[in-house]
C-alpha positions as CSV (number, residue, x, y, z in Angstrom):
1,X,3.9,17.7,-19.3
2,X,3.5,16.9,-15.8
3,X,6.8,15.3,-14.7
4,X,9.2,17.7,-17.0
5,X,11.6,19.6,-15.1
6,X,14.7,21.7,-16.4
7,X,17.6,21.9,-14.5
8,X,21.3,23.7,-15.3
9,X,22.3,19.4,-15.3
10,X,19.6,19.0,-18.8
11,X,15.9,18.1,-18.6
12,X,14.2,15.1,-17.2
13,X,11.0,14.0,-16.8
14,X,8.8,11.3,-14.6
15,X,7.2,9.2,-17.3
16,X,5.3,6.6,-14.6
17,X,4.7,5.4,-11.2
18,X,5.9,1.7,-11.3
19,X,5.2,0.0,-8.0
20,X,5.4,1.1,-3.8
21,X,7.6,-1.4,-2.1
22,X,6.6,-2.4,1.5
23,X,8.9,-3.4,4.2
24,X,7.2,-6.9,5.5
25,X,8.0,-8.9,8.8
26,X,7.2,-12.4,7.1
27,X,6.9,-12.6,3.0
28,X,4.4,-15.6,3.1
29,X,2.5,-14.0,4.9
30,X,2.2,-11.1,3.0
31,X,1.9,-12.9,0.5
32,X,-1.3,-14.2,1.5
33,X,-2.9,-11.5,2.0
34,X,-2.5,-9.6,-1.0
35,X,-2.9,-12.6,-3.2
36,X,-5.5,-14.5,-1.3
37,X,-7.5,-11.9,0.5
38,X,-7.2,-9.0,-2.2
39,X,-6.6,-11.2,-5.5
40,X,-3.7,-9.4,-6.3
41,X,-1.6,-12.0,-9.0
42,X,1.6,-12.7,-7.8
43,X,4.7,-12.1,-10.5
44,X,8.0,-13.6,-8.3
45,X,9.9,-14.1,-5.6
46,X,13.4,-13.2,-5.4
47,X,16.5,-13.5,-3.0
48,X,19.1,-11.5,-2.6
49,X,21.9,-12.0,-0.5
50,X,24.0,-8.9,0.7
51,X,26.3,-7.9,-2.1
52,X,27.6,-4.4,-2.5
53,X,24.8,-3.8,-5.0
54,X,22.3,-4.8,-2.6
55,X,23.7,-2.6,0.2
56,X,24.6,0.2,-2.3
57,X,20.9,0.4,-3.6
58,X,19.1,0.3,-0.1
59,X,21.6,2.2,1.7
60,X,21.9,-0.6,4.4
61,X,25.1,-2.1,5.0
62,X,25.1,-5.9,5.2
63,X,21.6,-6.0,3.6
64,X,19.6,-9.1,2.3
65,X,16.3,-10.1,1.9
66,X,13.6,-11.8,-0.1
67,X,11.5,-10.3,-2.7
68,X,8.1,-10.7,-4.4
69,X,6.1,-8.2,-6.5
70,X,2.5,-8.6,-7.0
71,X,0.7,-6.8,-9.6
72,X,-2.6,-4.8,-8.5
73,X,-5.0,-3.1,-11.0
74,X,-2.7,-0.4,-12.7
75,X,0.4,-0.7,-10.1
76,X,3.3,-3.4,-8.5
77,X,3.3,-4.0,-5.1
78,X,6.9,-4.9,-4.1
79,X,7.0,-6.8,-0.7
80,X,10.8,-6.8,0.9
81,X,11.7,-9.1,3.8
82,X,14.8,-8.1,5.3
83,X,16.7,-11.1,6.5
84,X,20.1,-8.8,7.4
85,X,21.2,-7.0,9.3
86,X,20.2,-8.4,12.1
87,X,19.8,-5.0,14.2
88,X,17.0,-4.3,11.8
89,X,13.9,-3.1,13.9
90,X,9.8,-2.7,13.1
91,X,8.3,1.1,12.3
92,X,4.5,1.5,13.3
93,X,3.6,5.4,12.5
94,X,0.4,6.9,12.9
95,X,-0.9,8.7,9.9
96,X,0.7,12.0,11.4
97,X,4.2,10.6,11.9
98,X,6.8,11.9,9.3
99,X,7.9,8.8,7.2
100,X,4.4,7.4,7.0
101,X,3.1,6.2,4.0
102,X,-0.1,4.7,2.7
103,X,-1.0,3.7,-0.7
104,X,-4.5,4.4,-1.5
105,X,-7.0,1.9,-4.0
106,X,-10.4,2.6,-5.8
107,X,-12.7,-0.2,-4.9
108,X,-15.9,-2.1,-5.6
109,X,-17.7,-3.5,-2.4
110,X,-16.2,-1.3,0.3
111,X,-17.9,-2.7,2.8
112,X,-17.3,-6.4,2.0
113,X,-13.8,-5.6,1.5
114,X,-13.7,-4.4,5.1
115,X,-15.6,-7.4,6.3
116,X,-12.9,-9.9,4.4
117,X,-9.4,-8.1,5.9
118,X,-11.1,-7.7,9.2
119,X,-10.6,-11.2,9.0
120,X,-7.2,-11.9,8.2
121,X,-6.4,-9.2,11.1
122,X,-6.4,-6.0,9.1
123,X,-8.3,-3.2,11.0
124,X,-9.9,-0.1,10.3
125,X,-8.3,3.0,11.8
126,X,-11.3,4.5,12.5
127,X,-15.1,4.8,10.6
128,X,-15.5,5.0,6.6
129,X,-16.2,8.4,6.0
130,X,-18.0,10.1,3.1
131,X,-17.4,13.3,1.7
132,X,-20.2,15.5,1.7
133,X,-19.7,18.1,-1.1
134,X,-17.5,19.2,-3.4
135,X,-16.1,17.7,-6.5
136,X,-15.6,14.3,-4.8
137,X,-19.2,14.4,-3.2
138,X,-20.2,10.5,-2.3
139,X,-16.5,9.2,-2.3
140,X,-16.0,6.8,0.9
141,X,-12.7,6.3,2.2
142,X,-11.0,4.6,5.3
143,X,-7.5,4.0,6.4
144,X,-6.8,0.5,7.2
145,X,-3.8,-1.0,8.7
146,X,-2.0,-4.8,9.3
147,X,-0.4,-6.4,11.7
148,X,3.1,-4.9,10.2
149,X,1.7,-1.2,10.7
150,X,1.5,-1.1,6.6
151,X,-1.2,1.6,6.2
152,X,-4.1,0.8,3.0
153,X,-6.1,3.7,2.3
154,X,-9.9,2.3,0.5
155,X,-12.0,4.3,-1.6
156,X,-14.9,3.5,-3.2
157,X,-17.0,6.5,-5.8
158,X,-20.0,6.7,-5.4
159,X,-22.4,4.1,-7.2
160,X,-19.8,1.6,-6.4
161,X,-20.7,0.8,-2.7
162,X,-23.1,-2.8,-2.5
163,X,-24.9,-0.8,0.4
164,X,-28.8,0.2,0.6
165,X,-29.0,4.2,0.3
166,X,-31.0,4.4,3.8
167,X,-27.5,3.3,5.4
168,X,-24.9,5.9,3.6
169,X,-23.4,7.8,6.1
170,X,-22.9,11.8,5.4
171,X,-19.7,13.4,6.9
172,X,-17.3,16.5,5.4
């Protein structure tokens, strides 16, 4: 099973992914966007104020924040705004930095979907590319990234894209 591990402290295993939690310079409007631009459905909103099992989970002393997690096809999106400590600072990494992460979707309407973030100040990173052969042959993909520096990674199979076939692009 993949997940098991053995270990001399007994066995364990990873039974699911259950969200990716985001770091967020203003909830509402993060919010926003992942409700109203992506149609994610919003579950709650939280807040904690720094208690020892607030700074004990994060691992930041005098911690506190708000919380919302939104639920995405198949996955939670957790959305943390820190409000303390106040020293806390912003972290924009390029793809190539160690600690960045992205979280990648499948998607309907690539190109629409680029159209519609563009628009709420979400930008591309570079061009959608498509991969050329292999077992993922037609897949289009892009890295996109928000005004926080939270990095989206869009792909779409092929079949899926709105697009007329003279206007696919072919890159490995």
């Amino acid at each position: 099973m993949i997940g098991t591990q053995s270990t001399g402290a007994g066995a364990f295993s990873i039974v699911a992914a259950e969200h990716t939690g985001i770091t967020v310079s203003s909830l509402d409007a993060a919010l926003d966007f992942w409700i109203r631009v992506l149609g994610f459905e919003h579950l709650y909103t939280w807040k904690f104020e720094a208690t020892e099992f607030i700074e004990q989970l994060v691992g930041v002393p005098g911690a506190a924040m708000r919380l919302a997690m939104v639920q995405a096809p198949g996955h939670g999106i957790e959305l943390l705004e820190y409000t303390a400590p106040a020293d806390r600072s912003s972290f924009h990494p390029r793809a190539c930095d160690v600690g960045s992460v992205h979280i990648g979707f499948y998607v309907s309407g690539l190109d629409a979907l680029l159209d519609r973030i563009a628009a709420e100040g979400w930008h591309a990173v570079g061009r959608v590319q498509t991969v050329a052969e292999g077992d993922r042959r037609g897949l289009r993909l892009i890295y996109v990234r928000g005004p926080d520096g939270v990095t989206v990674e869009f792909l779409e199979k092929p079949g899926d894209d709105q697009r007329p076939p003279n206007t696919r692009e072919e890159v490995r």
